[in-house]
Structure formats: C-alpha cells, structure tokens
Backbone as CSV, one residue per row, in Angstrom:
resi,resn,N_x,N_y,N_z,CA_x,CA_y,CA_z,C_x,C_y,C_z
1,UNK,-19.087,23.225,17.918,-17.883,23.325,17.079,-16.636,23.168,17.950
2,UNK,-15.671,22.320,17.484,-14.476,22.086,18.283,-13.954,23.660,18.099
3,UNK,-12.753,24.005,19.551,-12.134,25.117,19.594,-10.970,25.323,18.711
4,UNK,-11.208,26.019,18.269,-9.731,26.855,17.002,-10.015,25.719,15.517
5,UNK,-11.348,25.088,15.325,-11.548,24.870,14.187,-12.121,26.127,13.479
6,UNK,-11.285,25.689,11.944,-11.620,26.862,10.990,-13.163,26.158,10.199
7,UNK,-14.245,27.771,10.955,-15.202,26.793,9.955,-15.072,27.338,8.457
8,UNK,-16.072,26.246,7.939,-16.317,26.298,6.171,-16.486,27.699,5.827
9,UNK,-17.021,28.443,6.259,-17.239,29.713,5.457,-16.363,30.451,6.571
10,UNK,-15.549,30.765,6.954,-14.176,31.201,7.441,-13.553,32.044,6.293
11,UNK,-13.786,33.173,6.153,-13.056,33.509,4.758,-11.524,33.195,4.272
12,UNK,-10.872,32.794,5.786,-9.536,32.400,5.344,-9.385,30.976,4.307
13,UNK,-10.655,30.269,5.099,-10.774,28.979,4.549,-11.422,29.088,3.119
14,UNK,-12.245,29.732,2.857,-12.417,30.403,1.129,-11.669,30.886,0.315
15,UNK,-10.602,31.690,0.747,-9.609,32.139,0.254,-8.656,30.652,-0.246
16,UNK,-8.052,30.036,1.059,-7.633,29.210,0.645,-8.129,27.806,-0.398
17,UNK,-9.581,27.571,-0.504,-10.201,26.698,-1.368,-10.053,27.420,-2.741
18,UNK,-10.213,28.435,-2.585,-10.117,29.054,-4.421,-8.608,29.279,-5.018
19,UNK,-8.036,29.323,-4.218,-6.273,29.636,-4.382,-6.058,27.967,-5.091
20,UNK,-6.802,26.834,-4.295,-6.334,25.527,-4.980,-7.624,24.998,-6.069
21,UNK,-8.365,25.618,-5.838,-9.876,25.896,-6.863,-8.863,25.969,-8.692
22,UNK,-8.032,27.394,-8.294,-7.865,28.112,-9.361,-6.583,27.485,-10.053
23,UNK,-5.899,26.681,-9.381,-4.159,26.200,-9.671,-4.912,24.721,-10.365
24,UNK,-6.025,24.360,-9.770,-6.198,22.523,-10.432,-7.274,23.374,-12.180
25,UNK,-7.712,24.492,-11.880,-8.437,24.888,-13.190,-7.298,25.357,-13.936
26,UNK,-6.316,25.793,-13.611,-5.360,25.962,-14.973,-4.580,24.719,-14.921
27,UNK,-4.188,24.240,-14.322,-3.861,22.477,-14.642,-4.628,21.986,-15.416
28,UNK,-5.845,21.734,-15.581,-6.536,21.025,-16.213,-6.613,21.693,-17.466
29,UNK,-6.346,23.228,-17.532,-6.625,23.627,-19.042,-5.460,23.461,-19.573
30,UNK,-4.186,23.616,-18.889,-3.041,23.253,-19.487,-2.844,21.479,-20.180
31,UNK,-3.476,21.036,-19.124,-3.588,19.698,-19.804,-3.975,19.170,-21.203
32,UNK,-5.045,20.139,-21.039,-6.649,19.449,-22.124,-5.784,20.795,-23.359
33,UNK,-5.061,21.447,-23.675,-4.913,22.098,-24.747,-3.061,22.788,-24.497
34,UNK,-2.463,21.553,-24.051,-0.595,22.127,-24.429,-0.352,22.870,-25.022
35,UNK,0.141,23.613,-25.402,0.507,23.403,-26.539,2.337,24.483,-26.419
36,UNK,2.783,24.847,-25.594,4.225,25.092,-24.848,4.789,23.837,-24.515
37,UNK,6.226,23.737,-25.228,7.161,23.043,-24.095,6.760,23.400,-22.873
38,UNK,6.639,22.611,-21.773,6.581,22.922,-20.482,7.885,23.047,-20.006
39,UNK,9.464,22.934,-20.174,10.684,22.938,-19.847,11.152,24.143,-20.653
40,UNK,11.041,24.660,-21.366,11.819,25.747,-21.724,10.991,26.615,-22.779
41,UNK,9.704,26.341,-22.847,8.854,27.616,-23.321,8.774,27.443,-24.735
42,UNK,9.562,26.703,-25.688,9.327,26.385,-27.449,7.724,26.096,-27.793
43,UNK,6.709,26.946,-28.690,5.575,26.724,-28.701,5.680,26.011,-30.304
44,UNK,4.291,25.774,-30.799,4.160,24.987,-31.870,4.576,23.680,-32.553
45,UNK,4.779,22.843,-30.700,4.904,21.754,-31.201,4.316,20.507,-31.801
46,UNK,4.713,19.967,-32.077,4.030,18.901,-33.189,2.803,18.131,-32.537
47,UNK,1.981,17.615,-33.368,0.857,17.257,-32.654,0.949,16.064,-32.020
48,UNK,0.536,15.366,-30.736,1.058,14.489,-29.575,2.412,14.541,-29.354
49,UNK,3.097,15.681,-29.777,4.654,15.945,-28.355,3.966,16.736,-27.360
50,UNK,4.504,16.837,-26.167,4.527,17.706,-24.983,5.574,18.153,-24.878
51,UNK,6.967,17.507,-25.099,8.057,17.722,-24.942,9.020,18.123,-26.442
52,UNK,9.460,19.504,-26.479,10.065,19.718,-27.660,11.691,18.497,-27.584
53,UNK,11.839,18.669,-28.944,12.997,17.560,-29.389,14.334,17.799,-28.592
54,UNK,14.723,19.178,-28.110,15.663,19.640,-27.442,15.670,19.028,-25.876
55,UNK,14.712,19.183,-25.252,14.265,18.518,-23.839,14.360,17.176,-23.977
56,UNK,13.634,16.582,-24.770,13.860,15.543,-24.513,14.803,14.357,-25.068
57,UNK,15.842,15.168,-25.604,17.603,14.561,-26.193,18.471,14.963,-24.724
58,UNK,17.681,15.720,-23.843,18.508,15.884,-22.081,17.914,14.904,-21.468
59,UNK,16.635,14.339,-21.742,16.141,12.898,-20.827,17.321,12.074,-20.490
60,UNK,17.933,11.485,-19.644,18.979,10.655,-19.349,18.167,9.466,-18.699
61,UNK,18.013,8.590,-19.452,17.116,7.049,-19.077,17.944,6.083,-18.483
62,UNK,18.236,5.257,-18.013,18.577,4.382,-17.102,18.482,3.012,-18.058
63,UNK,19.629,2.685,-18.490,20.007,1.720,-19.244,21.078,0.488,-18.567
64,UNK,21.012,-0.540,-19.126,21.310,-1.736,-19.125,22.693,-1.754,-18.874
65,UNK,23.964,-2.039,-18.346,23.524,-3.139,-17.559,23.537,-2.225,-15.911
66,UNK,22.593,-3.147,-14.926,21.849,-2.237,-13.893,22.097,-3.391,-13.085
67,UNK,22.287,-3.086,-11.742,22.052,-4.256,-10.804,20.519,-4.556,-10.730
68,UNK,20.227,-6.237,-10.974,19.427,-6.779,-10.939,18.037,-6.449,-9.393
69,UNK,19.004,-5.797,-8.847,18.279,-6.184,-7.271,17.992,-4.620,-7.252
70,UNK,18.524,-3.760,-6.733,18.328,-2.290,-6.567,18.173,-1.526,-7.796
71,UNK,18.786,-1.817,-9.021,18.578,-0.934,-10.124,19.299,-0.152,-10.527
72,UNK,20.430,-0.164,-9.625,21.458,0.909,-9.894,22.272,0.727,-11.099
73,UNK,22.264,1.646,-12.076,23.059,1.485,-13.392,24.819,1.448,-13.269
74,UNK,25.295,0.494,-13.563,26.272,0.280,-13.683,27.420,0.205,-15.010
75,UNK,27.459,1.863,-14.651,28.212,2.386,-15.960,29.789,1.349,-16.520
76,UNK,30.747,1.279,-15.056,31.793,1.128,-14.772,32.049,-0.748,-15.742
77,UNK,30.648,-1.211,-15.539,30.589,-2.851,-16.011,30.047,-3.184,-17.550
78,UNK,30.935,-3.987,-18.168,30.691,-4.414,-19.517,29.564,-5.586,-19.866
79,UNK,29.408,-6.055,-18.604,29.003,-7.086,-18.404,27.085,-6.712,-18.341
80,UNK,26.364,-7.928,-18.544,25.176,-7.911,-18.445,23.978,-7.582,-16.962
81,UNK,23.050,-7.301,-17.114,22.613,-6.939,-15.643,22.927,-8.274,-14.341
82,UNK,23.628,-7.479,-13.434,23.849,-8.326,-12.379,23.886,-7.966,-10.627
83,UNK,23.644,-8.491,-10.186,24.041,-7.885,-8.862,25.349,-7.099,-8.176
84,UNK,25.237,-6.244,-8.095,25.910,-5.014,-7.665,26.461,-5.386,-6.430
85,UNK,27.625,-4.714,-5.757,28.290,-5.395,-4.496,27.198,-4.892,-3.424
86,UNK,26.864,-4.087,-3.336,25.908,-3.984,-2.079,24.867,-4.596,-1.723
87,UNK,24.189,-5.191,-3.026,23.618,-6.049,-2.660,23.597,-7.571,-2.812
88,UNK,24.590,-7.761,-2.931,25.673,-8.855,-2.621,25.524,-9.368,-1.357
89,UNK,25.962,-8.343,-0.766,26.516,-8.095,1.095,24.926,-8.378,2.008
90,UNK,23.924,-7.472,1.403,22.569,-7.545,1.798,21.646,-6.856,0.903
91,UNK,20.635,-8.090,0.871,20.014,-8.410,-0.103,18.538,-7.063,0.412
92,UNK,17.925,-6.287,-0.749,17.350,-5.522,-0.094,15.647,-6.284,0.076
93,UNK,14.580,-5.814,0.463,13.488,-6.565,0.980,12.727,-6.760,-0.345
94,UNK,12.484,-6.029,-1.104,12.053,-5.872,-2.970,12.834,-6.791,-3.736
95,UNK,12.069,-7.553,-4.323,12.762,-8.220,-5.481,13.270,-7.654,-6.215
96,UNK,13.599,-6.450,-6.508,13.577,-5.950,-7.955,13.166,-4.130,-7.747
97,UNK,14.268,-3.574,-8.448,13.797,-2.127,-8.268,14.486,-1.911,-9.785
98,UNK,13.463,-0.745,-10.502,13.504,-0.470,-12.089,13.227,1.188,-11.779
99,UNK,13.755,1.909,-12.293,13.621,3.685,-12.776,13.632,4.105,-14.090
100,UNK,12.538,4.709,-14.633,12.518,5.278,-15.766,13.791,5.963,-16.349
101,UNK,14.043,7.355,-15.553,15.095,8.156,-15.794,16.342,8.640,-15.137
102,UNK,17.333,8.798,-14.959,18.195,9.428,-13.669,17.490,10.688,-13.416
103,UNK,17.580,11.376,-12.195,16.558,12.495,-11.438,17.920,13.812,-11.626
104,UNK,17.104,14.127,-12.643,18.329,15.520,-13.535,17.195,16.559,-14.406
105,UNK,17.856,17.278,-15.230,16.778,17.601,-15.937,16.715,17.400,-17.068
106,UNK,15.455,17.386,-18.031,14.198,18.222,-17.220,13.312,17.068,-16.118
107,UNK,13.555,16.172,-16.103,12.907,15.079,-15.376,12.760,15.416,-13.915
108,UNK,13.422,15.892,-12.986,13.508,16.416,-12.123,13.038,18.152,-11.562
109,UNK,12.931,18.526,-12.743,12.353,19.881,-12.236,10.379,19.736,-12.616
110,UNK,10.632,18.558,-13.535,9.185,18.239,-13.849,8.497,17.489,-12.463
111,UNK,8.781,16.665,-12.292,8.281,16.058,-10.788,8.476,17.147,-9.903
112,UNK,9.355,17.919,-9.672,9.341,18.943,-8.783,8.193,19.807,-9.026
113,UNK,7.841,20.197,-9.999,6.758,21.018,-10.384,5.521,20.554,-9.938
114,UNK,5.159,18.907,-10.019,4.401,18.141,-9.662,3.700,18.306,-8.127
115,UNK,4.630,17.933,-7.227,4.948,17.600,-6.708,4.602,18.574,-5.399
116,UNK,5.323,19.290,-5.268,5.596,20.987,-4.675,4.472,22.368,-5.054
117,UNK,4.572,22.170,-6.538,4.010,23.468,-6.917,2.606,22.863,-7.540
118,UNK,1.824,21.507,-7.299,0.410,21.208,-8.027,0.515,21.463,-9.263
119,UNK,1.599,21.254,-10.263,1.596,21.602,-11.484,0.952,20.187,-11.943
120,UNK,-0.350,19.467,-12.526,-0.701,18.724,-13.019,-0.726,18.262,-14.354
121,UNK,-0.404,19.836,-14.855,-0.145,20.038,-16.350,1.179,19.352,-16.985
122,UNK,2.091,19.335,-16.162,2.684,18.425,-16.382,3.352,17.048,-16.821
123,UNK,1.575,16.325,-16.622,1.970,14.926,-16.701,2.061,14.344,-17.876
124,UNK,1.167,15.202,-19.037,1.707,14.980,-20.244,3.148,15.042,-20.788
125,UNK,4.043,15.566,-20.136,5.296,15.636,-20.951,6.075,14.599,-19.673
126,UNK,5.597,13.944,-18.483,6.021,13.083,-18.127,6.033,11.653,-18.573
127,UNK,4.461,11.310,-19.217,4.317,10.123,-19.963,5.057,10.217,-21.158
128,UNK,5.331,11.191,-21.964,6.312,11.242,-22.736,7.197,10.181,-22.699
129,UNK,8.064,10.971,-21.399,8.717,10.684,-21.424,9.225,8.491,-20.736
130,UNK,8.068,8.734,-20.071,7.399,7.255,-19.780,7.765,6.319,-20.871
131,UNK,7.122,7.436,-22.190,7.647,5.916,-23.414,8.458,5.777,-24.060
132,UNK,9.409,6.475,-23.297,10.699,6.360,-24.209,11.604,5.294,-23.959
133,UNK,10.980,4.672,-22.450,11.126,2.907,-22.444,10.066,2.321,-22.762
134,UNK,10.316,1.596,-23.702,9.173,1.043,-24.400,9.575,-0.317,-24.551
135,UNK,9.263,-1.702,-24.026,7.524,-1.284,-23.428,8.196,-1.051,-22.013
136,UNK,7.325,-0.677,-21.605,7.563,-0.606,-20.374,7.567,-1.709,-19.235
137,UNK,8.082,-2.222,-18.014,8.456,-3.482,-17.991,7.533,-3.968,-16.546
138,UNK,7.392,-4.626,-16.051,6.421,-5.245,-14.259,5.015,-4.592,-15.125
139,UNK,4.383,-5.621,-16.326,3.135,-5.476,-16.262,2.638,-7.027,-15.998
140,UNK,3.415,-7.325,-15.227,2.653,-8.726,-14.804,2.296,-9.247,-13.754
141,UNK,2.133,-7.710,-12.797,1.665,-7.510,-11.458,0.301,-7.899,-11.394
142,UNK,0.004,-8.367,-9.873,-1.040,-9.163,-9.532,-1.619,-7.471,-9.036
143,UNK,-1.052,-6.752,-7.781,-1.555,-5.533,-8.055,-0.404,-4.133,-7.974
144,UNK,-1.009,-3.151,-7.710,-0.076,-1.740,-7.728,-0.078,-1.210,-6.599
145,UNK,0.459,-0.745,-6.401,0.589,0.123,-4.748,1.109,1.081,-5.177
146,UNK,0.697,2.552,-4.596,1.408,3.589,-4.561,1.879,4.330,-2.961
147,UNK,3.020,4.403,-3.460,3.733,4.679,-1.704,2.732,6.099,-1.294
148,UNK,2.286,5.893,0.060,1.635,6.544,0.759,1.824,7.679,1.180
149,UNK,0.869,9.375,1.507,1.709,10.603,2.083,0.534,9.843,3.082
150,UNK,1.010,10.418,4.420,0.355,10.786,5.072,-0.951,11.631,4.734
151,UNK,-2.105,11.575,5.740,-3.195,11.849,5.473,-3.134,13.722,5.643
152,UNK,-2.495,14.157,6.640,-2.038,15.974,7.148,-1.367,16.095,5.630
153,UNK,-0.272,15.653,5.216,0.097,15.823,4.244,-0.458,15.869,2.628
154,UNK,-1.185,14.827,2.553,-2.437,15.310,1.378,-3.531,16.027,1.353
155,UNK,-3.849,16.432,2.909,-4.664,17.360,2.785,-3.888,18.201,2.176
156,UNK,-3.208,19.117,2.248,-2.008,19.864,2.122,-1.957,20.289,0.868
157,UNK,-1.534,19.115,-0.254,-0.994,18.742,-1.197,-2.168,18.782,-2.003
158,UNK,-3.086,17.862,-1.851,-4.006,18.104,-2.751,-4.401,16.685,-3.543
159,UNK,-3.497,16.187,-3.661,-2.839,14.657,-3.948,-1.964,14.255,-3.699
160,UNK,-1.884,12.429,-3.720,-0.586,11.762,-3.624,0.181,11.728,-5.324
161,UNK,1.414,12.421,-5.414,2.085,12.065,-6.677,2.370,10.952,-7.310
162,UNK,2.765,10.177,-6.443,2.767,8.444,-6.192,1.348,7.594,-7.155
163,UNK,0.083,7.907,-6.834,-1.226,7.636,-7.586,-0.665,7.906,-8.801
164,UNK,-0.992,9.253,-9.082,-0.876,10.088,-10.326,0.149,9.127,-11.380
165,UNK,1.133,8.580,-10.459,2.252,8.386,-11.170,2.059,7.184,-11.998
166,UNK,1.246,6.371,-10.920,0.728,4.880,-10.925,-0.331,4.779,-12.029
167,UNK,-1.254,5.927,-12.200,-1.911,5.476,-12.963,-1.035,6.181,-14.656
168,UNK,-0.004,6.701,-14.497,0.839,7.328,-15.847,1.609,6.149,-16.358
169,UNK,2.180,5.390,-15.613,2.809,4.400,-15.777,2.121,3.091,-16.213
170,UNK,0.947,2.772,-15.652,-0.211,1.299,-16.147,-1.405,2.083,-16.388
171,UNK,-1.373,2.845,-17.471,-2.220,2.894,-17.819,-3.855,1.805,-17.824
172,UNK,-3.269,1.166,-18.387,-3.886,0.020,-18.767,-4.509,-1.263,-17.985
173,UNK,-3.464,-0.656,-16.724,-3.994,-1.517,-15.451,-4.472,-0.751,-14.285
174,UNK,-5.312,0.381,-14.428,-5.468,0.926,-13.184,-6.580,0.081,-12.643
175,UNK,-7.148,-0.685,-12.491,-7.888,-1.373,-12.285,-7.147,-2.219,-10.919
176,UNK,-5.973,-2.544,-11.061,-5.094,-3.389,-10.191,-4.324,-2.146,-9.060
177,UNK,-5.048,-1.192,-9.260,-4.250,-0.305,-7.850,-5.234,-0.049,-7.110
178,UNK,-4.455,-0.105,-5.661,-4.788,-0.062,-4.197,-4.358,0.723,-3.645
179,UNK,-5.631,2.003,-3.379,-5.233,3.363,-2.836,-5.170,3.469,-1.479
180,UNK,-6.108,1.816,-0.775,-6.217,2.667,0.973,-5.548,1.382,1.493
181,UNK,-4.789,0.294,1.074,-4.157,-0.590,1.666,-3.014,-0.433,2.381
182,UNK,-1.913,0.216,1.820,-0.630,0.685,2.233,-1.128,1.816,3.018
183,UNK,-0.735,2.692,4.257,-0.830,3.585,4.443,-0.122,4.019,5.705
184,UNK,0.281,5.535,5.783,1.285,6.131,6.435,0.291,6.074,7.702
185,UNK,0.870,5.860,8.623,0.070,5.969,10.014,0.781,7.343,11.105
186,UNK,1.998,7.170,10.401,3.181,8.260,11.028,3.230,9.827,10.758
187,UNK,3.238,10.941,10.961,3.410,11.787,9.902,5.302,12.131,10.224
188,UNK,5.833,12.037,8.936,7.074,12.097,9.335,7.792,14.114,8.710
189,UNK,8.533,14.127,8.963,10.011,15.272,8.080,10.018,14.496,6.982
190,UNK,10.157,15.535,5.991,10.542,15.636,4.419,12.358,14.769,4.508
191,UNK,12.010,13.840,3.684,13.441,13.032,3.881,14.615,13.819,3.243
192,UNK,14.244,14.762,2.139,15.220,15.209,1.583,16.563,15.970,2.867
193,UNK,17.746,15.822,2.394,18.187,16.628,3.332,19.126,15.356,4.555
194,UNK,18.318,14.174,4.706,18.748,13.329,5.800,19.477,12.507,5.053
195,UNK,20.156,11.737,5.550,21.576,10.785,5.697,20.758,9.287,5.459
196,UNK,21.045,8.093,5.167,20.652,7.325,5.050,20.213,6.497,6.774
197,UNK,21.099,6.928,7.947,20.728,6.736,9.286,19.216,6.921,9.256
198,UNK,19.282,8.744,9.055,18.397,9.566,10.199,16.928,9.226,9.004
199,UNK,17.530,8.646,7.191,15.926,8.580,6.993,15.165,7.136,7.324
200,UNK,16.383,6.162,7.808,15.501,4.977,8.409,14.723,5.139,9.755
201,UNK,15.556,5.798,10.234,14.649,6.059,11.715,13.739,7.147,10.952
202,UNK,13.746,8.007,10.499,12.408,8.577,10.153,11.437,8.041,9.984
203,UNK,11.317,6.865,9.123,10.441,6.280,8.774,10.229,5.165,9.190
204,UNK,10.900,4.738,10.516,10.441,3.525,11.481,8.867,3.762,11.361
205,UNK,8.038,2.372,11.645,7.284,2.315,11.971,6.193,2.893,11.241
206,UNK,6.619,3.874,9.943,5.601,4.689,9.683,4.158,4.453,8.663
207,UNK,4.886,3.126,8.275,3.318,2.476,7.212,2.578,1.681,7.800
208,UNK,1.849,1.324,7.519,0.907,-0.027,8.105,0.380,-0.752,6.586
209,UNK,-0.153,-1.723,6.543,-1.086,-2.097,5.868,-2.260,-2.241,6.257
210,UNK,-3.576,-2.337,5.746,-4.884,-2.707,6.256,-5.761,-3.212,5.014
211,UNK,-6.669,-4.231,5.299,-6.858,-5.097,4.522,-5.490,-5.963,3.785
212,UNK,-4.820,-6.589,4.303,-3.977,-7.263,4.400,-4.385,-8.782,3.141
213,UNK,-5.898,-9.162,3.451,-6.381,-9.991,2.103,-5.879,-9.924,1.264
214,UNK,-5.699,-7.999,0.733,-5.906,-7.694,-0.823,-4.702,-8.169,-1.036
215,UNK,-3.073,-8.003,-0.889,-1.957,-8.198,-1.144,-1.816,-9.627,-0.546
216,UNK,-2.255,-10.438,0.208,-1.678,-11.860,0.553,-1.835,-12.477,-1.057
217,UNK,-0.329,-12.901,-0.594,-0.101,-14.227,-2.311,0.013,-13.414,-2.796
218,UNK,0.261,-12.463,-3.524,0.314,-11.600,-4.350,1.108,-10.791,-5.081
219,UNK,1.636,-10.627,-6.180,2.711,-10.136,-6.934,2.682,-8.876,-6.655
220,UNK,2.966,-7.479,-6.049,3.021,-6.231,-5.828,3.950,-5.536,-6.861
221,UNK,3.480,-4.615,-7.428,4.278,-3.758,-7.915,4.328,-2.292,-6.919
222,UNK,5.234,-1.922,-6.789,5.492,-0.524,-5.613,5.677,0.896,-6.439
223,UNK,4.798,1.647,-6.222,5.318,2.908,-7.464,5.684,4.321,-6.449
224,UNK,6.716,4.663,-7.102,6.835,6.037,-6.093,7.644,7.171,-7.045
225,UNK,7.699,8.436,-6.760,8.322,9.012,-7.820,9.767,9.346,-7.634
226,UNK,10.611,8.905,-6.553,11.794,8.866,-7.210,12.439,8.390,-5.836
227,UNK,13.687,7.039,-6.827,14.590,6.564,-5.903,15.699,7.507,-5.534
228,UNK,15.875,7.589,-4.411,17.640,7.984,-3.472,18.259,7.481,-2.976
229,UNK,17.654,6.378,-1.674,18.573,5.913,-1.102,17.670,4.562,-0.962
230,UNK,16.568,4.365,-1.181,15.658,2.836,-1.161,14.870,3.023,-0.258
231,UNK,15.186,4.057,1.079,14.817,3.522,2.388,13.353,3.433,2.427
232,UNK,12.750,4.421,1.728,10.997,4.594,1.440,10.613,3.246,1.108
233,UNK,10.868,2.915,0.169,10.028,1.665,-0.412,10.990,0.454,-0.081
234,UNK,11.854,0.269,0.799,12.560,-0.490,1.656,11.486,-0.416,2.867
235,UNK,11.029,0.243,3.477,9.718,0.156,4.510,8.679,-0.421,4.170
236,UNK,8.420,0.438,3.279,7.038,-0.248,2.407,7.058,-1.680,2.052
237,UNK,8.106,-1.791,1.446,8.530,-3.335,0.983,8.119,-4.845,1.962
238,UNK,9.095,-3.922,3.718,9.106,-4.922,4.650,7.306,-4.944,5.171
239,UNK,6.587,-4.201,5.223,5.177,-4.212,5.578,4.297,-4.781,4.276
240,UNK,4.596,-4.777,3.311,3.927,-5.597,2.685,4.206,-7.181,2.274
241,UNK,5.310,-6.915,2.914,5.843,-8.560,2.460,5.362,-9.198,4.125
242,UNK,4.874,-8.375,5.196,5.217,-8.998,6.501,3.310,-9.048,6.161
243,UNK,2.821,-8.613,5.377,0.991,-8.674,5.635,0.757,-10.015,4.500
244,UNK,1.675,-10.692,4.000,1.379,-11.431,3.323,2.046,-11.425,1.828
245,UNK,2.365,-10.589,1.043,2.435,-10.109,0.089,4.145,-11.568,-0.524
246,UNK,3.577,-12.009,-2.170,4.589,-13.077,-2.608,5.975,-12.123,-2.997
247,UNK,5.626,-10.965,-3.450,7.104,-10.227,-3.993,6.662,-9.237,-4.544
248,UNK,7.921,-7.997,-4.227,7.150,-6.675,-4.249,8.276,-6.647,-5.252
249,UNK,8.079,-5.647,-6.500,8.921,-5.174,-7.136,8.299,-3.468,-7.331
250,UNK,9.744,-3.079,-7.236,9.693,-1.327,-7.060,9.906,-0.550,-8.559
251,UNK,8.991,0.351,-9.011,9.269,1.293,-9.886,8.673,2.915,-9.281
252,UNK,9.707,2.871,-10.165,9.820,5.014,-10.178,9.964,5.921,-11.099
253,UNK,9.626,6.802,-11.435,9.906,7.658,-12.526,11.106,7.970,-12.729
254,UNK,11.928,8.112,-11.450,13.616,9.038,-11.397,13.842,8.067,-10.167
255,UNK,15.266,8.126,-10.846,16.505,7.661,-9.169,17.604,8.276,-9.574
256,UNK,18.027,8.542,-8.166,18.773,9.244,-8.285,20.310,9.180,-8.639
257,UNK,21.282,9.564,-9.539,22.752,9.052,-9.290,23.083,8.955,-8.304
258,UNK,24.356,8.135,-8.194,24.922,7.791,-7.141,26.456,7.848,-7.509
C-alpha cells in the first residue's frame, strides 16, 4: 500500500462515501417526485412545472439583439444582432457564443446549488427553464463537448456540471457528446474572484485534447454553465480548433451581465 493512502475501509473513507451515498439518494428522490418550488418553497404545483409562476416571471433570458460573435445582449442598440465593438477590435476564437439566461436569480442560485452543494434535484426546474427558449438553437452540431474539471476536482465533486448540462440542453442528441476528448491536464484556482489577466494565465495551458480524430472537420458545439469573461471556453475553443476542429460554437445556461 502506498504511504498516507486512505484505504477503502478507512472509516474516514466510509464516512465520507455515505455522506455523498446519502446527498445523490435524496437528489434522486427529489428528482423522481418534486413536488416544492425548489426557489422559494410554494408546494402544489401544477403537474410538469418545477418552477412556480412567480420564479419563473424573475427568469431574465437573453434576448435579441446580441452581438453575433460573443453573445453579449445589447440593450443600448435598436438595431438587429450584430457585432459588438469588442469584437470588432478582436475577433474571439468561437464562432458564436449563445446563453440561455443572464446569471441572477433564481438561475444563479440554481446552478449554484448544482454545482457547489450536489443539488441534482435541481435540474428539473433548470430544463424548465431551458424551454423557455424555444427551440432551442446549435442543434446542428456535428458533436458536443462539455468544458472539462479537472480529474482532483471531480473526484471531489462527484460530477462535471458541464455534462449534466449538456445532456439538459440536447436532449435529443446525447449521442453526439464527448466526455474524454477535451480534457483539463492542469489543475487550476477557482476563477471566480480573478480579473480577466490573472484568469488567462490561470488557465494557460490547461486543456489538451486527445483523440483529436473525433473533432477533426467537425462542427463543435462547447457547453459550460456559465459565461463571465469567455476566457474558459476561449481556451477550450483555441485547443479544439488547433486539434482540428471546423468551428466551435459556445453555449451556456447563464452569462453573466456586463
């Protein structure tokens, strides 16, 4: 046995398997029988809501007109979707970046819940809210990618949110996602918190691709759960477009105002 490994029957290590044993068994029962708003506690809601009518009249969706290139909604313009001055100046590595909702609430404390606290129960009142763009738009991806945690980090976690998200969003196409192609080789700091500098150098260097086949020629769709500043799937972007890949276009559940 290597030194200062925790073995399997380690009671710390039992303790800790049933602590995440017991959080994915009430996830799953919360799932399989809702029946609470998950945002503010209203019970007896109607049959297929997750989300009472109050929550989700606070959804703030991300409407038209948007810069074509980054996605950023452009309240200030009368005009139809177009390119935005920044990316004017420089063009970002993604063809195309799209967000469900602005990252507020309840949209934001819901992914947070996700995310942080293994709330899985959740994802029903996220697809909800999923269709409240309807239809929903990049289903004409060749395949899906979901931005990568590190491997220390999903042990951790339990899952990547990113998947989860991927398969909430294409339903219909999970068939076209690629879980071990993209992947973090780096383990980096939680970006929240950093400057747009300190999160590019964070994340120098930190993806790779492997099997490089699967994405050559290939239409990519990029899924992650929420835009801030691009730089995440601005990495991702440049490594899949450098392994071959014809054009990556980015979606997310939330981005953030600006």
């Amino acid at each position: 046995m290597v030194k200062d490994q925790v073995p399997v029957s380690h009671p710390v290590a039992m303790l800790s398997d049933l602590f995440f044993l017991q959080k994915w068994l009430k996830g799953i029962v919360d799932l399989l029988f809702p029946s609470l708003c998950p945002v503010c506690g209203t019970g007896l809601l109607p049959d297929g809501q997750t989300l009472c009518s109050l929550c989700l009249q606070d959804v703030s969706l991300i409407r038209s007109p948007c810069c074509t290139a980054c996605g950023r909604e452009m309240i200030d313009s009368a005009a139809a979707d177009h390119l935005c001055g920044r990316c004017l100046r420089k063009s970002p590595p993604y063809s195309s970046a799209r967000a469900v909702a602005h990252y507020q609430e309840p949209v934001s404390g819901l992914l947070h819940r996700l995310k942080y606290q293994g709330e899985i129960s959740v994802l029903p009142a996220l697809r909800e809210i999923v269709g409240l763009l309807s239809p929903f738009p990049l289903q004409d991806s060749d395949r899906i990618v979901p931005v990568p945690l590190h491997l220390s980090r999903l042990r951790q976690r339990g899952f990547n949110q990113a998947l989860l998200l991927a398969n909430l969003l294409f339903p219909n196409r999970k068939d076209l996602i690629l879980v071990d192609s993209l992947i973090r080789v780096r383990h980096t700091i939680p970006q929240t918190g950093l400057d747009g500098g300190d999160r590019r150098k964070n994340l120098h260097q930190a993806f790779t691709v492997r099997f490089p086949e699967r994405v050559r020629r290939k239409n990519i769709v990029l899924v992650d759960d929420v835009f801030t500043t691009g730089t995440t799937v601005s990495e991702c972007s440049k490594m899949l477009l450098r392994a071959g890949a014809a054009e990556v276009r980015v979606v997310t559940l939330a981005r953030v105002r600006e």
